[in-house]
C-alpha positions in Angstrom: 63.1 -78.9 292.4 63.1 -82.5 294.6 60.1 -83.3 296.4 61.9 -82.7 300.0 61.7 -79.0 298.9 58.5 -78.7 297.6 57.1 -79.8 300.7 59.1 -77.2 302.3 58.2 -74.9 300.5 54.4 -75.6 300.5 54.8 -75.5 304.6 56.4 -72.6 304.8 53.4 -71.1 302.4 50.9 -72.5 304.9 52.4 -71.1 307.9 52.4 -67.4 306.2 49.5 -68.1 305.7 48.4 -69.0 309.0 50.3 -66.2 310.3 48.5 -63.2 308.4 45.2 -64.7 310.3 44.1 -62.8 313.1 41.3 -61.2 315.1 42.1 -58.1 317.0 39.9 -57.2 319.8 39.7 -53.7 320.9 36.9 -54.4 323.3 36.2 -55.7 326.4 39.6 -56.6 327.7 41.0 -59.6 328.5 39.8 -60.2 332.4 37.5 -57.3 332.5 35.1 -56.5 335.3 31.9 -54.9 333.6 28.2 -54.4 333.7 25.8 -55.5 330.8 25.6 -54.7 328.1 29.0 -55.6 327.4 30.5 -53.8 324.2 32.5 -56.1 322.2 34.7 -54.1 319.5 37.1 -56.4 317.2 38.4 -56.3 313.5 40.1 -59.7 312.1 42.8 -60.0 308.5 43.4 -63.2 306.8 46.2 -64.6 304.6 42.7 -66.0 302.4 42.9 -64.6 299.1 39.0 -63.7 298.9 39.2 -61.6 302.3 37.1 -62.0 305.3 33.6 -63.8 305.4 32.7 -63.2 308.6 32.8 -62.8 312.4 31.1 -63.5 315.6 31.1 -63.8 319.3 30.5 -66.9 321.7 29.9 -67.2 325.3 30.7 -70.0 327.2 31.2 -72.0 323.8 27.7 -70.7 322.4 27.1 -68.5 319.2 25.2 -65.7 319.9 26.1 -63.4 317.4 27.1 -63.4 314.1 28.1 -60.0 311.3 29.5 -60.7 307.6 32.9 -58.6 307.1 35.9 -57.7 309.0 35.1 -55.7 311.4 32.5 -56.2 314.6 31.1 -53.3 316.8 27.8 -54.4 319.2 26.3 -54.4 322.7 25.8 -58.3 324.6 23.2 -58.7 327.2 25.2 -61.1 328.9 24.2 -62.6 332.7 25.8 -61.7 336.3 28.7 -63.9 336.7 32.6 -64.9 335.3 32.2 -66.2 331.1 34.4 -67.7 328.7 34.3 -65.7 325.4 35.4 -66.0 322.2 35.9 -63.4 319.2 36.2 -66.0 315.8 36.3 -64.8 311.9 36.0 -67.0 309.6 37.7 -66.7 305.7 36.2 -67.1 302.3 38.9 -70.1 302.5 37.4 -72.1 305.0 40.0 -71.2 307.5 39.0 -69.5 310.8 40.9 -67.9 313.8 39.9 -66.8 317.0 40.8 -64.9 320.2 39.7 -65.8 324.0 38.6 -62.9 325.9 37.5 -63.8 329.6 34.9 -61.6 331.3 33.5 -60.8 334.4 29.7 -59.2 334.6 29.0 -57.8 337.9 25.5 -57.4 339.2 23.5 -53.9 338.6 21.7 -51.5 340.9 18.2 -50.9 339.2 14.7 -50.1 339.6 12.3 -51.7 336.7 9.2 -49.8 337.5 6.3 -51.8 335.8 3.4 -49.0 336.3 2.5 -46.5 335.7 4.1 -46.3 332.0 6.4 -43.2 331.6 4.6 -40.5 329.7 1.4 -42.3 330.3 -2.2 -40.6 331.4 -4.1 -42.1 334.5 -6.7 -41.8 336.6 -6.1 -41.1 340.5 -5.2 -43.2 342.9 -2.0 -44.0 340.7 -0.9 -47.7 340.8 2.7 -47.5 341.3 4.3 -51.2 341.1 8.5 -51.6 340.9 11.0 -54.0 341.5 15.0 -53.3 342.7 18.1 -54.9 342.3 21.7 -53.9 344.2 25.4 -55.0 343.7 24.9 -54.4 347.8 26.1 -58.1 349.2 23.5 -57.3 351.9 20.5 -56.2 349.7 18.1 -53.7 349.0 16.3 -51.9 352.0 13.7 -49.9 351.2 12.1 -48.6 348.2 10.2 -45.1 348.0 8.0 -42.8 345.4 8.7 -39.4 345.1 5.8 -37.0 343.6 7.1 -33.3 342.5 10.3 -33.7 344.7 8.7 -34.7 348.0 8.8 -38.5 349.6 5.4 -39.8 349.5 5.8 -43.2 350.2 8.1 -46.0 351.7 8.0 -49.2 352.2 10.8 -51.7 353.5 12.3 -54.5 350.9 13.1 -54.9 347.1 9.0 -54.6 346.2 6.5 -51.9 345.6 3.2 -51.9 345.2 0.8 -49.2 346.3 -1.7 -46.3 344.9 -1.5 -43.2 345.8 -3.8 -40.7 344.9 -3.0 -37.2 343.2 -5.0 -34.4 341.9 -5.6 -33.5 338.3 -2.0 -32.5 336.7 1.3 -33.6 335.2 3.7 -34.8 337.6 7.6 -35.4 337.5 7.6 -38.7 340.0 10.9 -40.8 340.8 10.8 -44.4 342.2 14.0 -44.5 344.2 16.1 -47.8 346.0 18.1 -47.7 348.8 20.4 -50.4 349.6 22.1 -52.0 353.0 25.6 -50.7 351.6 24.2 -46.6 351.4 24.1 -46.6 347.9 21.0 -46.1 345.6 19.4 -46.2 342.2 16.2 -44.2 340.6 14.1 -43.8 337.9 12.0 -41.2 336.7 8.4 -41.7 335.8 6.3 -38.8 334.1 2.3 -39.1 334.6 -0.6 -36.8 333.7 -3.7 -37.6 336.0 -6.8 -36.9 334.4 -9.1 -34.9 336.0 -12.8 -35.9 337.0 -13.5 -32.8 334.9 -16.4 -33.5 332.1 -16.0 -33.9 328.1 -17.6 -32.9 325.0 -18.3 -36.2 322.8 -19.2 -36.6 319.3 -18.2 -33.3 318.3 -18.2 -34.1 314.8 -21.8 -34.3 315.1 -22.4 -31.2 317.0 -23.7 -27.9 315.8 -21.6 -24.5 316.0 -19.0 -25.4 313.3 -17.4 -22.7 311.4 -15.2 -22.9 307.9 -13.2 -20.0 306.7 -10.7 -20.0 304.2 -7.1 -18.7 304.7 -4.8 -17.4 301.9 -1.0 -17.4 302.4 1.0 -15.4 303.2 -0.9 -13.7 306.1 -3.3 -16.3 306.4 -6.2 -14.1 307.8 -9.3 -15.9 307.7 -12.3 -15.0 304.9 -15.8 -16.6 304.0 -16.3 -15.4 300.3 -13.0 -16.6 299.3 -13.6 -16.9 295.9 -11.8 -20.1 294.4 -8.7 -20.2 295.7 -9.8 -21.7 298.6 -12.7 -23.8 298.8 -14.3 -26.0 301.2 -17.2 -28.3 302.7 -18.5 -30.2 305.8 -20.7 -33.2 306.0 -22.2 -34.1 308.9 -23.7 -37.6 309.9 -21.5 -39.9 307.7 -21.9 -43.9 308.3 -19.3 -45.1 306.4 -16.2 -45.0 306.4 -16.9 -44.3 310.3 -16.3 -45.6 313.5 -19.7 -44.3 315.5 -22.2 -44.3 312.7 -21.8 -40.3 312.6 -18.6 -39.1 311.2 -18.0 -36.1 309.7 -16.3 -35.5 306.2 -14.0 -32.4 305.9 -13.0 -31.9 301.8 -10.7 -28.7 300.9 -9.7 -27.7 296.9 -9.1 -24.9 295.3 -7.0 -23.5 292.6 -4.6 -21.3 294.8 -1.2 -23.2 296.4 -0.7 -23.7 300.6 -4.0 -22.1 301.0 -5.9 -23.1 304.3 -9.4 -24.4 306.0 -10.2 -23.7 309.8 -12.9 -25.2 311.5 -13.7 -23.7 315.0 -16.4 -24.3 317.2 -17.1 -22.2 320.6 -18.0 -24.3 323.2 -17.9 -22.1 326.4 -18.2 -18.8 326.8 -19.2 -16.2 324.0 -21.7 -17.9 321.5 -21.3 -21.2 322.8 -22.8 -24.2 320.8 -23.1 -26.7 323.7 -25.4 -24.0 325.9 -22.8 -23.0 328.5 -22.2 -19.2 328.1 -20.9 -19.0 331.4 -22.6 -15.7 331.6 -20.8 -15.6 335.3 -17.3 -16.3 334.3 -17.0 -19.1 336.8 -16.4 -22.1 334.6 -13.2 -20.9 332.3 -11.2 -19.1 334.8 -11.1 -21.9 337.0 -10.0 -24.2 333.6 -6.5 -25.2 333.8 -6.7 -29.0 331.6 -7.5 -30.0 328.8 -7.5 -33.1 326.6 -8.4 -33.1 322.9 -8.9 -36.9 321.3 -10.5 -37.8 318.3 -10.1 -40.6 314.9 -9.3 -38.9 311.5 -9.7 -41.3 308.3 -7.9 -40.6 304.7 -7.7 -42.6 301.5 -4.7 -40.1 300.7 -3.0 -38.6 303.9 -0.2 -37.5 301.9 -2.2 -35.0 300.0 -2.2 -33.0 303.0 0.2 -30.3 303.7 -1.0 -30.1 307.4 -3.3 -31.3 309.4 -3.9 -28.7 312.4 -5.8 -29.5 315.6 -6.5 -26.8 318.2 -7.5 -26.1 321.4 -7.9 -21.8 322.8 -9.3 -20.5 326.2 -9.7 -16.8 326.0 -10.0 -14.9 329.9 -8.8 -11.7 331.6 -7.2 -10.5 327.9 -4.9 -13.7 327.7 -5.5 -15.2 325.3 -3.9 -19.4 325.2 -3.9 -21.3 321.8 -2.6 -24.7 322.4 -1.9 -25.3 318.5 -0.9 -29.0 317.0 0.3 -29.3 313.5 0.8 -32.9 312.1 3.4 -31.8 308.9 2.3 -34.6 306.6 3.4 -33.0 302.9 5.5 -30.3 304.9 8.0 -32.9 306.5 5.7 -35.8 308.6 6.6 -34.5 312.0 4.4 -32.5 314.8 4.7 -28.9 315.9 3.2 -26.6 318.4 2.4 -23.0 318.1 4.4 -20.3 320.1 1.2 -17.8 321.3 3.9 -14.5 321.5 6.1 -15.1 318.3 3.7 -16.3 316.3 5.1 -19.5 314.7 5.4 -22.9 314.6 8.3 -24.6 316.8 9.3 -28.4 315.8 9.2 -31.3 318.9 10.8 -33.8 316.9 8.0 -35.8 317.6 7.2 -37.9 314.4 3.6 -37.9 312.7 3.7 -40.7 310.4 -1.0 -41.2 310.3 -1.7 -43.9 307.8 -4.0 -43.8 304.8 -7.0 -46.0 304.6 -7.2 -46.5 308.4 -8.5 -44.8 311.6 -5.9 -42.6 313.2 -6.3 -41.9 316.7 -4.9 -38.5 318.2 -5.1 -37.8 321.6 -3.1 -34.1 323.0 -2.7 -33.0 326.4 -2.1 -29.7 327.3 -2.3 -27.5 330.7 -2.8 -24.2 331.7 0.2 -23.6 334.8 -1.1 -21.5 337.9 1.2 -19.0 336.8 -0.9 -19.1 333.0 1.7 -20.7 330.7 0.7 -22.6 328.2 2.2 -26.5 328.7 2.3 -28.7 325.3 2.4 -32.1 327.8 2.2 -35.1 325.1 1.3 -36.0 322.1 -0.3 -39.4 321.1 -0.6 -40.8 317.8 -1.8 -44.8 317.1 -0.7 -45.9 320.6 2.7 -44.0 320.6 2.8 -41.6 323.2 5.3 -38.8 323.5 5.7 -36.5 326.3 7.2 -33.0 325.3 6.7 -30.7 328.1 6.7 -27.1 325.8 6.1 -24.0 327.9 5.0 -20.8 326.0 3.4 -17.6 327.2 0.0 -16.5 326.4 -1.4 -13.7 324.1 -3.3 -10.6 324.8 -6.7 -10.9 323.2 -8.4 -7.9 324.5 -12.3 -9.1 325.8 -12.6 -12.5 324.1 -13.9 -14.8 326.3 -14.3 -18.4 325.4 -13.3 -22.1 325.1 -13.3 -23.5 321.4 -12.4 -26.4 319.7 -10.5 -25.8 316.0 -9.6 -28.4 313.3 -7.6 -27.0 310.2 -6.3 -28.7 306.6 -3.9 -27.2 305.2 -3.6 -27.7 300.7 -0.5 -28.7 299.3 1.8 -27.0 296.5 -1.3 -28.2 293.8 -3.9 -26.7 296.4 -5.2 -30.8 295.4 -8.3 -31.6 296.9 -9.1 -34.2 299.3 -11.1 -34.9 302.5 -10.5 -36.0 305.4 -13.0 -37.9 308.1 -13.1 -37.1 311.9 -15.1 -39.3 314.1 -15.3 -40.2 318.2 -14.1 -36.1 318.7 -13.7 -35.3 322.3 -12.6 -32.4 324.6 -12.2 -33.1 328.0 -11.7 -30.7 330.4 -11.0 -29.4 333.8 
């Protein structure tokens, strides 16, 4: 073979080369008009031996995102306005190939409400403060807050910034946008206004705890429950402690998933904070309560469940707002259905960690037509509104308001304990 040939030869090699290098892009399109975030989908081949290193995106000749392989699937927040874009993969050869796609991102219509926090609990008057922004040429006109469907406030511009005051409750509010064009935008905001009711504190510390046992599967409670169950509390605990007066809850015992509750009546019937309410004026008129307290472990994960509870017993309904934190049994929270008698999962995760302080804070109402609402659930700063609504129960004369906390044993019944301190029940 002359050298004129191989060099022919070798060319013609490069170009196939070349030519089996490309990037395919399925997403945006070429000249596309679209909002942020922009979806870029593309997949590349090379005529490289050892395959495809690489790919990325660049806009207006800057990198801004980068995946190894063949194949590229993400979302851009990319600004208002026309952009230059390019889809590039490069080979395990040093080769590279690319594909322009030109884009246009139009402005948005949106509310950014910066308080209150969705989900959040807050004291009234509620600060509500939002900004808006329209694809309207002529602008935003007014902004508004709706509470439970009706307009209670407007005010002209692409600002808000008032307090409005609401009663004790959960509320479904919406911050709305109107614009000079007649279109609008909205988003919903979810608050629970505490009450100016009054709280129980410390009531770790407090007298009018009660432990009995529970064996599955019925789970009816005992106090002579022999050794399959056994139990203690210890008051007035410095350390570990966040007050100077925690409380140390230990269960053990020899007989699998058996149970320790810990009640305490606080109104009503044998009440341990001297409010009988001999009257029954106080707990009829009861329709909020919040339960918040810390709870310590140097070995969470020996506990099937943790169990926190609040009950209000009147006119033979009976309400148990019941919160199970599956730890063992599958780290996520439930709430008790009062008719069926079971647990129901919210998907909410409960993930406490050993060797710290967990903070817990539930809210829960009692409707004017006397459903039970599970409103949210907060554990370590995470709060998650649910928004459950279960019937009551008919509990004959009971009368009463009591606090409950529960630990469940694991498949070895292993013992461990568990601190509570800074244990609160508001209510109103």
């Amino acid at each position: 073979m002359n050298c004129q040939n191989l060099i022919r030869i070798t060319c013609i090699l490069t170009l196939g080369a070349a030519a089996f290098a490309s990037v395919n892009v399925n997403a945006p399109g070429n000249g596309a008009v679209l909002g942020s975030p922009v979806n870029y989908v593309a997949s590349a081949t090379t005529g490289c031996s050892k395959g495809v290193a690489s790919m990325g995106v660049y806009v207006d000749n800057q990198l801004i995102y980068v995946v190894n392989g063949k194949t590229l699937n993400t979302n851009l927040t990319i600004g208002a306005g026309s952009h230059n874009t390019v889809v590039e993969e490069w080979d395990y050869c040093g080769g590279a190939s690319y594909t322009k796609v030109a884009i246009t991102v139009r402005s948005q219509s949106g509310v950014n409400v910066t308080s209150p926090a969705d989900g959040s609990g807050v004291s009234s008057p509620v600060n509500y403060a939002a900004t808006a922004t329209s694809t309207c040429a002529q602008g935003v006109a007014s902004m508004g807050v709706y509470v439970n469907n009706k307009l209670n406030y407007v005010v002209n511009g692409a600002k808000l910034n008032t307090s409005i005051t609401l009663s004790a409750g959960a509320y479904d509010t919406v911050v709305q946008e109107w614009d000079r064009c007649g279109g609008s935008a909205y988003k919903h905001v979810k608050v629970t206004v505490n009450g100016s009711g009054k709280s129980f504190t410390n009531l770790q510390a407090s007298g009018g705890w009660k432990g009995y046992g529970e064996y599955p599967p019925k789970y009816d409670i005992c106090t002579n429950c022999g050794g399959g169950v056994t139990w203690s509390m210890g008051q007035h605990v410095s350390s570990p402690s966040l007050s100077g007066n925690a409380t140390k809850f230990s269960i053990g015992g020899t007989h699998p998933y058996s149970d320790v509750l810990w009640t305490n009546p606080l109104i009503g019937t044998y009440s341990s904070q001297g409010m009988p309410d001999s009257d029954h004026k106080i707990i009829p008129n009861l329709h909020g309560f919040t339960y918040d307290l810390y709870f310590f472990g140097t070995n969470l994960e020996l506990s099937q469940v943790l169990e926190f509870d609040i009950n209000q017993y009147f006119n033979s309904m009976g309400f148990t707002w019941g919160h199970q934190c599956r730890i063992a049994g599958g780290h996520q929270f439930d709430v008790w259905d009062n008719v069926n008698w079971h647990w129901v999962p919210t998907g909410v995760p409960c993930n406490p960690v050993s060797n710290s302080w967990n903070h817990l804070t539930l809210e829960v109402q009692r409707t004017p037509d006397n459903k039970l609402r599970y409103h949210s659930i907060s554990l370590n700063g995470k709060t998650t509104v649910i928004d459950k609504y279960f019937p009551p129960f008919g509990v004959g004369n009971w009368y009463g308001v009591t606090a409950n906390y529960q630990m469940d044993g694991n498949y070895k019944q292993a013992a461990h304990s568990v601190y509570v301190d800074k244990f609160s029940l508001t209510y109103w």
